[in-house]
C-alpha positions as CSV (number, residue, x, y, z in Angstrom):
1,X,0.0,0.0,0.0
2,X,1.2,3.3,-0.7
3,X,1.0,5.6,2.3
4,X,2.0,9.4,2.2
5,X,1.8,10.0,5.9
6,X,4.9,11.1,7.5
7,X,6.6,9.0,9.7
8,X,8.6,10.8,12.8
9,X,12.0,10.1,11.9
10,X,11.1,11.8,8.2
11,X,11.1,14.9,9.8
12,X,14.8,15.0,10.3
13,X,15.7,14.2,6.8
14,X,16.6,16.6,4.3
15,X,14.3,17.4,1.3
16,X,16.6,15.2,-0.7
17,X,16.4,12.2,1.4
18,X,12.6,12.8,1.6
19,X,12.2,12.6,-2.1
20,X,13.9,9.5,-2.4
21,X,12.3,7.7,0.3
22,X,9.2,8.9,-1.0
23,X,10.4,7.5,-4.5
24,X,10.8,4.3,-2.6
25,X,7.3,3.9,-1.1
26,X,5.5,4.8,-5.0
27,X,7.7,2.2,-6.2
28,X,6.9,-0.7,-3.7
29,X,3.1,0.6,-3.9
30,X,3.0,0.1,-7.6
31,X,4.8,-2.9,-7.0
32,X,2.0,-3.8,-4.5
33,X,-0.8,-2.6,-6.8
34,X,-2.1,-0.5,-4.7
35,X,-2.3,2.9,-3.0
36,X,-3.5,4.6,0.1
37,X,-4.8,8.3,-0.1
38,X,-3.6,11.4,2.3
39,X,-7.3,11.5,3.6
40,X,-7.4,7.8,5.1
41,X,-10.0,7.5,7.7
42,X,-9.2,5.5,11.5
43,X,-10.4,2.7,12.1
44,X,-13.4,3.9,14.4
45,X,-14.8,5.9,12.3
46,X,-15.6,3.1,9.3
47,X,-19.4,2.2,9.2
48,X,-20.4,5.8,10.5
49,X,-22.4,6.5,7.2
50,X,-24.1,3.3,7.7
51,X,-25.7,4.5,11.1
52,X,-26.1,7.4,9.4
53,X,-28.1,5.8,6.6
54,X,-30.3,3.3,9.0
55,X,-31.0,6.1,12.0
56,X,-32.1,8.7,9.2
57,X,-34.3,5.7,7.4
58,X,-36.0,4.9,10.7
59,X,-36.9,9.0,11.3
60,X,-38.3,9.0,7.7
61,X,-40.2,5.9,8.6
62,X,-41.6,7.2,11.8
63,X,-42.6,10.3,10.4
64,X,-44.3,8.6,7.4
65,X,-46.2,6.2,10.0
66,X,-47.5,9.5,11.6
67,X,-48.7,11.0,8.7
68,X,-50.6,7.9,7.5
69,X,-51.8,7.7,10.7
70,X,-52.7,11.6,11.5
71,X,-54.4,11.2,7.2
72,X,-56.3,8.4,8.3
73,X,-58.0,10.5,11.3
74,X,-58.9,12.9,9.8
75,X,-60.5,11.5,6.8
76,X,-62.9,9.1,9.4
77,X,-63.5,12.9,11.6
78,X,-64.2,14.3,8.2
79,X,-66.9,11.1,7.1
80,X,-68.3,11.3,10.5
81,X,-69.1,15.2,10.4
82,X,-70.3,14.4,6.6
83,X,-72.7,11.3,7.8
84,X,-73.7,13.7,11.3
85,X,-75.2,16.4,9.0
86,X,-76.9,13.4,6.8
87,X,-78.6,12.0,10.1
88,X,-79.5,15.9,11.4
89,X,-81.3,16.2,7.8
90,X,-83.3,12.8,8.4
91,X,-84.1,14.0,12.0
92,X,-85.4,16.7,10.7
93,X,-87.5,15.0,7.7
94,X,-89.1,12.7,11.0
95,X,-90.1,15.8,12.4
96,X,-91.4,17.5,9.2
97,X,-93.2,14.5,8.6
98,X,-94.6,14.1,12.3
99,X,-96.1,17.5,12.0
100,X,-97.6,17.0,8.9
101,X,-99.5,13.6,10.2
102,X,-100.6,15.6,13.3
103,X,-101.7,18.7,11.1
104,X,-103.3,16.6,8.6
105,X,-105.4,14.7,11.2
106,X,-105.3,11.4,9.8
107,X,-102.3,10.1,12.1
108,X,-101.7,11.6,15.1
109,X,-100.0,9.2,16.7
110,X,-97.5,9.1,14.6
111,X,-97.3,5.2,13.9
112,X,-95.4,4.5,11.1
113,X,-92.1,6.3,9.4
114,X,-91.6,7.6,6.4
115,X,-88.8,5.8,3.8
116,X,-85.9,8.3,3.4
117,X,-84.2,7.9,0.2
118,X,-81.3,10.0,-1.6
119,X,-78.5,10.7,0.7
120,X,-80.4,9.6,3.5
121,X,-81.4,6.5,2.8
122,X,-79.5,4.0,4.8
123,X,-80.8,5.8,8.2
124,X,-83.1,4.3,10.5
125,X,-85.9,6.6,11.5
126,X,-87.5,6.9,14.3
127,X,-90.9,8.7,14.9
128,X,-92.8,9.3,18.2
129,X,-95.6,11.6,19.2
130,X,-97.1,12.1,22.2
131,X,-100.9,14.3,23.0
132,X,-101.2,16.7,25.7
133,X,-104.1,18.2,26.3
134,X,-106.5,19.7,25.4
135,X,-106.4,22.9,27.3
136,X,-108.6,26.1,26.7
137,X,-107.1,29.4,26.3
138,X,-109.8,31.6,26.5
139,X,-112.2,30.3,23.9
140,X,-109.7,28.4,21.9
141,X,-109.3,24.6,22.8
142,X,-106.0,23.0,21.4
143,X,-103.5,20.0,22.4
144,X,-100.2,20.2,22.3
145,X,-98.4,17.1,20.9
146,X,-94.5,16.7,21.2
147,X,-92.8,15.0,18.3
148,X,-89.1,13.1,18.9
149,X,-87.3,11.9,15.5
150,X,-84.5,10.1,15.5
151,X,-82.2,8.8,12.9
152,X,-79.6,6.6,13.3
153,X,-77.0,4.2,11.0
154,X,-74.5,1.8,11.5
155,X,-74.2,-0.3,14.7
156,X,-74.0,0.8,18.2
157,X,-70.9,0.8,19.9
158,X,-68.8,0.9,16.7
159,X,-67.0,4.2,15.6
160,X,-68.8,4.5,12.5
161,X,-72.0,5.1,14.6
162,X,-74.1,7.9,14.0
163,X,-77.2,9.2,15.5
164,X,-79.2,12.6,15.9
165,X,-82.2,13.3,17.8
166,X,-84.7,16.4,17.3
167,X,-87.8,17.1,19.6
168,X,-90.9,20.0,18.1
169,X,-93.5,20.5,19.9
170,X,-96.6,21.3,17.8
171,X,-100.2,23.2,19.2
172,X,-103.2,21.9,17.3
C-alpha cells in the first residue's frame, strides 16, 4: 500500500532524502498494486455512514407512520361530520313528517315512518308523538303534541355510529 503520511524520523531528513524515500514507497506501492490516499479514515470511524443511513431511514419511517396515521383521522373525523349532518337532515324530515301527520289529522299518533331515500337512505328513523291536552285558552281549545325523531345508521358501539335526535313541539 502506498502511504503518504509522515513518519517521525522523516522529519529529520533533508528534502533530498525525503524525495527518495518517498520515490521508494510509490515504487513498492505500484509494486503492491495499490495505493493509500492522504485522507485515510481510522479505524473507528468506518461504518459511520451506515448509522447514518439506518437512524435517518427509521426517522423518515416514523414520520411517514405519523402521517398515514394523523391522514387516516382525519378522513374518518371528516366522514363522521359528513354522515352527522346526513342524520340531522333525516331527524329533521321525522319531524317534518310528524307534524304533517298531526296537522293533517289522519295520524296523530305518529305510527309509522316515512322511507328516506337519496342521501339519506341507509338511516333508521325513528318517529314518536305524544298528545297533551287539550287545554282552553280563552275560547280556543288545542292539544299540544311533542314530536321526537331520531335517525340513526350503523351499529352501536362501533366508531362509525351515527345518531341525531330532534324534539318540536306542535299546538293543534
Amino acid at each position: 500500500m502506498f502511504d503518504l503520511t509522515v513518519a517521525p524520523d522523516d522529519c529529520f531528513l533533508d528534502a533530498k532524502a525525503m524525495a527518495q524515500r518517498l520515490a521508494n514507497r510509490m515504487k513498492s506501492a505500484k509494486r503492491d498494486g495499490c495505493c493509500r490516499c492522504l485522507l485515510h479514515r481510522p479505524d473507528a470511524e468506518n461504518g459511520f455512514a451506515i448509522v447514518s443511513a439506518i437512524f435517518l431511514l427509521v426517522v423518515l419511517a416514523a414520520l411517514g407512520g405519523f402521517m398515514l396515521t394523523f391522514s387516516n383521522a382525519q378522513h374518518m373525523s371528516a366522514t363522521q361530520d359528513l354522515q352527522g349532518a346526513r342524520a340531522l337532515q333525516a331527524a329533521r324530515a321525522g319531524i317534518d313528517w310528524g307534524a304533517y301527520q298531526i296537522l293533517q289529522g289522519g295520524n296523530p299518533g305518529c305510527t309509522g315512518a316515512p322511507v328516506l331515500g337519496g342521501t339519506l337512505a341507509g338511516f333508521n328513523l325513528n318517529v314518536s308523538c305524544a298528545a297533551f291536552g287539550p287545554y282552553t285558552e280563552g275560547t280556543n281549545t288545542f292539544s299540544l303534541y311533542q314530536i321526537t325523531s331520531t335517525a340513526s345508521m350503523g351499529t352501536l358501539g362501533s366508531t362509525t355510529y351515527i345518531e341525531r335526535q330532534m324534539q318540536a313541539t306542535i299546538a293543534h
